[in-house]
N, C-alpha and C positions, 0 to 999 in steps of 0.2 A: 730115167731122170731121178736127180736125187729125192725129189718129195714123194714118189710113189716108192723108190726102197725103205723110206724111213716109216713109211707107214706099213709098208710089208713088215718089217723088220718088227715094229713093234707090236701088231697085232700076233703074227707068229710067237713072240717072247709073253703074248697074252696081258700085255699091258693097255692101260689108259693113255693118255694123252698127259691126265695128271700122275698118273705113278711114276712115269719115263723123267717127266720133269722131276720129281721128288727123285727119283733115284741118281738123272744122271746132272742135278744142279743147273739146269738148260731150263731157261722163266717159260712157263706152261704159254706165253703169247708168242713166243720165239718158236717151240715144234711147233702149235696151230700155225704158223705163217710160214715155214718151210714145207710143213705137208700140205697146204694149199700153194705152193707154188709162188707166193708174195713175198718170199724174203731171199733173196737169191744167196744160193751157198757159195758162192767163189768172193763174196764178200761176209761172210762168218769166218770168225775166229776159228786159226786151226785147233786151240783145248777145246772149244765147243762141240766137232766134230769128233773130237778124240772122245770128249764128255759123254754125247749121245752114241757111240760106236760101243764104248766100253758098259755102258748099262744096259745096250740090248746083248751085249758079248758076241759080238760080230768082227769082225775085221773092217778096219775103217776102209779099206781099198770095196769091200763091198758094198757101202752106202754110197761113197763116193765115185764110184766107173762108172763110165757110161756104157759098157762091156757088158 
């Protein structure tokens, strides 16, 4: 599911929850509510997803597949 890669993703890249925000412009309430599973990502903006793929430097087919 996407809220548990994006929190793999960002602890791996050894980030905060607020660095990710600072880095990839995504409001630090917006990752909190995707990595607990409240903010459903097939209604997020595709730059949003591009925002948080490109600052952990991942491929966005990786945060996003359910594969």
């Amino acid at each position: 599911m996407f809220h548990s890669r994006l929190k793999f993703y960002r602890e791996e890249a050894g980030m905060s929850q607020s660095q990710l925000a600072e880095k990839s412009g995504v409001s630090l309430r917006s990752i909190q509510m995707f990595e607990q599973g409240n903010r459903d990502i097939n209604k997020a903006q595709v730059v949003t997803v591009l925002q948080l793929a490109e600052a952990l430097d991942v491929d966005v087919y990786a945060i996003i597949n359910d594969r």
